[in-house]
C-alpha positions, -999 to +999 in steps of 0.1 A: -327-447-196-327-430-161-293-434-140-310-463-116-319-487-140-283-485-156-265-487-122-289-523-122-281-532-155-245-525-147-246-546-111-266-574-133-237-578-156-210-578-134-226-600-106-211-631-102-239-656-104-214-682-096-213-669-062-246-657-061-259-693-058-231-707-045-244-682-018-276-698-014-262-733-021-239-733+012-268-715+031-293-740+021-274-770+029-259-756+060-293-751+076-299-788+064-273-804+082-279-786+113-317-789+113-307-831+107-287-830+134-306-814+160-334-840+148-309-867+157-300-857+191-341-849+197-347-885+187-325-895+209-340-880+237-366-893+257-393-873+246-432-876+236-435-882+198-458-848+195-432-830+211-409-845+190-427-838+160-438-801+175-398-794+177-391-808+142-418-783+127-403-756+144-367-763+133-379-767+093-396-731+098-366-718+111-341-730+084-368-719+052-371-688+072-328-684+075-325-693+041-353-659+032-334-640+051-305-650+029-321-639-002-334-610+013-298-596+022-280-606-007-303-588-030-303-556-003-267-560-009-272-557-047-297-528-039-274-509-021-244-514-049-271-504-074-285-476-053-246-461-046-237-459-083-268-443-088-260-412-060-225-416-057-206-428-090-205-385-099-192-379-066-161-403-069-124-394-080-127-415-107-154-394-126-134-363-114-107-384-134-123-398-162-156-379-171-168-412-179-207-413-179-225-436-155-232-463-186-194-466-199-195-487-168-216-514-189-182-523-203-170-547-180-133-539-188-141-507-180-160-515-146-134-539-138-112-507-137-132-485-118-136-510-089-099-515-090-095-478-090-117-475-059-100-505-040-066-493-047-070-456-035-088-466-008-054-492-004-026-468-004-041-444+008-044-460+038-012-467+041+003-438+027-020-405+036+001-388+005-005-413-025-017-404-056-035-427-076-037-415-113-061-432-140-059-436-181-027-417-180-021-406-213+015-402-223+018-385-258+046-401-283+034-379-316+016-381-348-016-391-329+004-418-310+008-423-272+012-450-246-019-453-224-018-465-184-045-478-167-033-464-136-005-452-118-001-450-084+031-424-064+036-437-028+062-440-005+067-475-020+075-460-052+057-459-088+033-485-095+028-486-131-004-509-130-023-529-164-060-540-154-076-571-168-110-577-156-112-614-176-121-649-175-101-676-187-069-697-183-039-678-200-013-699-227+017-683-238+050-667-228+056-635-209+072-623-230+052-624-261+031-597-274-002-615-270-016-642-251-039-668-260-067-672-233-092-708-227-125-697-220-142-730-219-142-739-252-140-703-268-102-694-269-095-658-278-061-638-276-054-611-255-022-580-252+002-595-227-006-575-195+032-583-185+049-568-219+026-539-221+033-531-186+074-532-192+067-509-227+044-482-204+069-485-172+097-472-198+077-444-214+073-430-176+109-436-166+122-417-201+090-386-188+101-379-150+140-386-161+135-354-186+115-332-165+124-342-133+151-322-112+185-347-125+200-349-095+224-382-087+201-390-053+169-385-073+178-406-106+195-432-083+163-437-066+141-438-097+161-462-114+172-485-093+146-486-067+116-471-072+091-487-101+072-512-099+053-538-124+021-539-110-007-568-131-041-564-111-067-593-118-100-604-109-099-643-098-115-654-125-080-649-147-055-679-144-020-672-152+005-707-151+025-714-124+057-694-124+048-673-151+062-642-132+084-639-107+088-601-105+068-570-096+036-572-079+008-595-096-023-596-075-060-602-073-072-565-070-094-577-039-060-591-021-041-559-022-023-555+014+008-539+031+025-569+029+019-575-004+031-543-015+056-535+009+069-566+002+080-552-034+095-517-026+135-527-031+156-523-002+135-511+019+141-477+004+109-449+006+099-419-015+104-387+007+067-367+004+088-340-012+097-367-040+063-378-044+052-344-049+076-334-078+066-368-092+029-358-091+038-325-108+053-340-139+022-366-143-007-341-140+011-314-164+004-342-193-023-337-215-062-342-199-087-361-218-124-370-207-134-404-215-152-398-249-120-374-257-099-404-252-124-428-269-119-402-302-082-403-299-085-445-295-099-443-330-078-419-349-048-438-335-065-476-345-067-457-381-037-449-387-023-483-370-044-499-399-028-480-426+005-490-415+015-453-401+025-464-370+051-492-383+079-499-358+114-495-371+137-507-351+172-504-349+197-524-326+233-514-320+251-540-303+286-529-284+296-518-247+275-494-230+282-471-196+247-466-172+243-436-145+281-425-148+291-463-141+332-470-148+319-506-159+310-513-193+281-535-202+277-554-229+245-558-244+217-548-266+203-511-279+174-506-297+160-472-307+130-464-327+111-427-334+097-428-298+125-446-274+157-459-266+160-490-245+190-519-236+186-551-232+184-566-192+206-603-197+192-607-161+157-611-169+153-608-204+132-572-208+143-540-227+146-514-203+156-477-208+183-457-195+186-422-208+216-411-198+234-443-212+263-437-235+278-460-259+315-469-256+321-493-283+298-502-313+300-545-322+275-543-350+245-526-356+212-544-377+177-539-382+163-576-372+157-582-336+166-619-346+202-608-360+214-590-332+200-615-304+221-641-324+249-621-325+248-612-290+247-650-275+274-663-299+299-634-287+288-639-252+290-677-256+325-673-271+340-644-247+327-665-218 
């Protein structure tokens, strides 16, 4: 199949024929009302009825001929979308990223990224000539195992760990559960929580750039306290309930503005260019796959998932913990499995990691999530 007819079959696929003819809809009855009133006022004009009727015939040709020219740009506009993949797709940073051949893009999870990708570069970019914006970031955790990010941006406004979903539907569920149920009509299918898969990647990165990243006190400060970002990027078609989230930046990929993401960088602190840079450095010295690479490595890793090699064993260690050199000990949650450590957040509920954390006083310790949550309220209930 020659590269054009799969950039149309691509634009076909993805097209919103919602909008398509609610397009022509709006144009048709637009050029309706006005041609009815301009026939009103004419009637009400003292004029001859053939120059009435001359006037009407004109008006009817020019609406049929407004609403051709409608059609006539909308599929141009299709044309050229079709005509651009076609020249352009092996020309744009996210082949140079992804060696992802023209027809991947027939996934629309996959095309939902790339545009996305495009929007958001062209986004920060904008607003910050030295961003960075990273796709499938692959962060190895061994035995055929790693965490994989959609994309990852390194601004001035920080590190925006970003999960794409490019779906349909009306989301049921909690945020913090591992999967989501999603009403599609009448079909409804579950989907990975964007919002817990996002807090399980954001740790990964914080755990990478904290042990390869020069450990001074200004630059951990910044990184921990400051600089990351939650970032859930939708199409409008994807309906999350009111309230569902109220932190980190969730956004329709098309809405994506300064205020909207300045709006999120923490106290109004910035990434010096020097800090971005060293940032960048850690990211691109990971591992570099090419789509079908990472495609092979998506299947040895759902194989050994199936035969149960990938179990999580969790342990949690309830006591009093110190963070960053802090005086003050916090009491809370640790769990720790072959790949990471993180603590429990009482403010809003997520596991977060810290990896220079040190444990001042052990409580109890248990392998059941359930257990030590239970423990953990009472004491806190009783203690006040």
């Amino acid at each position: 199949m020659s590269k054009f007819k799969i950039a149309k079959q691509i634009v076909n696929n993805n097209e919103n024929c919602r909008n398509g003819c609610g397009f022509g809809c709006l144009i048709y009855f637009l050029s309706g009302a006005i041609s009815s009133l301009i026939c009103f006022i004419i009637e009400h004009i003292n004029l001859s009825t053939n120059v009435v009727l001359c006037l009407e015939y004109i008006i009817s040709a020019l609406v049929w001929i407004i609403i051709i020219l409608s059609i006539m740009i909308y599929s141009k506009f299709k044309l050229f979308k079709e005509l651009h993949l076609t020249f352009c797709y092996e020309k744009s940073e996210w082949y140079q990223q992804t060696k992802a051949d023209l027809s991947e893009l027939l996934d629309k999870g996959v095309y939902g990224e790339y545009l996305v990708f495009k929007k958001l570069s062209k986004r920060f970019k904008k607003l910050d000539e030295n961003a960075k914006v990273y796709t499938s970031v692959i962060i190895p955790l061994g035995n055929d195992n790693f965490a994989e990010i959609d994309m990852l941006i390194v601004s001035k406004f920080g590190i925006h760990v970003c999960e794409v979903k490019n779906r349909v539907g009306t989301i049921i569920g909690n945020i913090r559960d591992k999967t989501l149920s999603v009403q599609a009509g009448n079909e409804v299918y579950e989907m990975e929580n964007p919002f817990y898969q996002n807090s399980i990647h954001m740790n990964y990165i914080r755990t990478l750039l904290y042990n390869h990243l020069d450990n001074s006190d200004f630059i951990v400060k910044k990184l921990y306290d400051n600089s990351f970002c939650n970032t859930i990027i939708r199409n409008d078609s994807l309906v999350f309930p009111n309230n569902f989230y109220n932190g980190g930046l969730y956004e329709n990929w098309a809405n994506l503005s300064f205020s909207n993401i300045n709006k999120y960088t923490h106290s109004g602190i910035y990434l010096t260019k020097d800090e971005q840079e060293e940032i960048s450095k850690v990211i691109e010295r990971l591992p570099q796959y090419t789509y079908a690479q990472k495609q092979a490595k998506i299947k040895i890793r759902e194989q050994k998932y199936n035969n149960g090699e990938f179990k999580e064993n969790n342990n949690y260690t309830i006591g009093y913990f110190s963070f960053n050199n802090c005086q003050q000990h916090l009491y809370t949650i640790e769990k720790s499995n072959d790949t990471i450590t993180t603590y429990y957040c009482p403010f809003d509920g997520w596991f977060r990691t810290f990896p220079d954390a040190e444990c001042n006083k052990v409580c109890r310790r248990t392998m059941r999530f359930d257990q030590a949550f239970d423990y953990y309220r009472k004491s806190i209930r009783k203690n006040g």
